[in-house]
N, C-alpha and C positions, 0 to 999 in steps of 0.2 A: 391662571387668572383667578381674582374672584369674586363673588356674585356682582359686586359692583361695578366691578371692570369692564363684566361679558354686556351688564345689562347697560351702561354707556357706550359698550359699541355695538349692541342693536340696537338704541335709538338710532344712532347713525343710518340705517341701514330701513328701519321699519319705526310705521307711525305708532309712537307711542312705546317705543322698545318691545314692543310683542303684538304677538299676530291675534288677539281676540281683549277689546275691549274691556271684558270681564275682569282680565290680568291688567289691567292698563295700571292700576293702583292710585293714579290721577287724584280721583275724591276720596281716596282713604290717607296717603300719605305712604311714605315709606317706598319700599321697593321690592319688586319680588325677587326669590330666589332663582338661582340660573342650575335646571337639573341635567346631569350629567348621565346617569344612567339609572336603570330601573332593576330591579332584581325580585321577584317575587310578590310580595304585598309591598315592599319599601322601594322607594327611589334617594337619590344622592344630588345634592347640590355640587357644585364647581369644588367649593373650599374642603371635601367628602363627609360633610353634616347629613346623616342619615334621617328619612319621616319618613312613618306612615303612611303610604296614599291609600286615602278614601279616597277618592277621583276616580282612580283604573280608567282613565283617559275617558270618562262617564260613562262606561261600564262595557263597554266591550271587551276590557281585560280581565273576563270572570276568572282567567287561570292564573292571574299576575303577571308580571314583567319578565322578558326573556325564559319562558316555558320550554324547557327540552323539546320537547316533544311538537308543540307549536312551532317551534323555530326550525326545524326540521323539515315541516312540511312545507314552510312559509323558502323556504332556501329551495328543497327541492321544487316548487312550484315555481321559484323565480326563475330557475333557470331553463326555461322552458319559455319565459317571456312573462311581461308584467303587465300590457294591458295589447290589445290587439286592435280594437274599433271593429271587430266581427265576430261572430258565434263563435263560442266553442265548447266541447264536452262537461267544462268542469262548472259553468253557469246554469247548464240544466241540474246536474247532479246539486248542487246548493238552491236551485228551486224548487225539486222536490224533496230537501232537507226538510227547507223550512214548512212547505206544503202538511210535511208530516208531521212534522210538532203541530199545525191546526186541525190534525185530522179530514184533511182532503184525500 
């Protein structure tokens, strides 16, 4: 498919063919692109037109898109389970991550 296709059948589906306003495109015109996957600093539309992302999903992808090494941990840690609705080991260990970057 491409970008025009994908993004006529999310309208179908989602108000506005996309999930955040922002992208809605509405009062500028035009249409957005439909991204396909991410690699590093760049991502890829449907039709594989590569850009630059400034964004990094605003900013929580300090290490880019699909990181060895993040993807790794992000795999092994799924298979272990994805969310629970109770404590576990690895919420305290990321609370005192961050604890430690403020110097607590």
């Amino acid at each position: 498919m491409n970008n025009h296709d994908e993004f006529l059948a999310a309208q179908k589906l989602i108000p506005g063919g996309v999930d955040s306003p922002v992208r809605a495109f509405g009062n500028v015109g035009g249409e957005p692109f439909m991204v396909d996957r991410g690699e590093g600093s760049y991502i890829y539309d449907v039709e594989g037109k590569k850009y630059l992302d400034f964004v990094q999903s605003w900013g929580p992808l300090i290490f880019g898109h699909a990181d060895a090494d993040i993807e790794r941990a992000v795999i092994q840690t799924a298979k272990k389970g994805l969310s629970f609705g109770a404590s576990s080991p690895l919420e305290t260990q990321l609370a005192s991550l961050v604890l430690k970057k403020f110097d607590f």
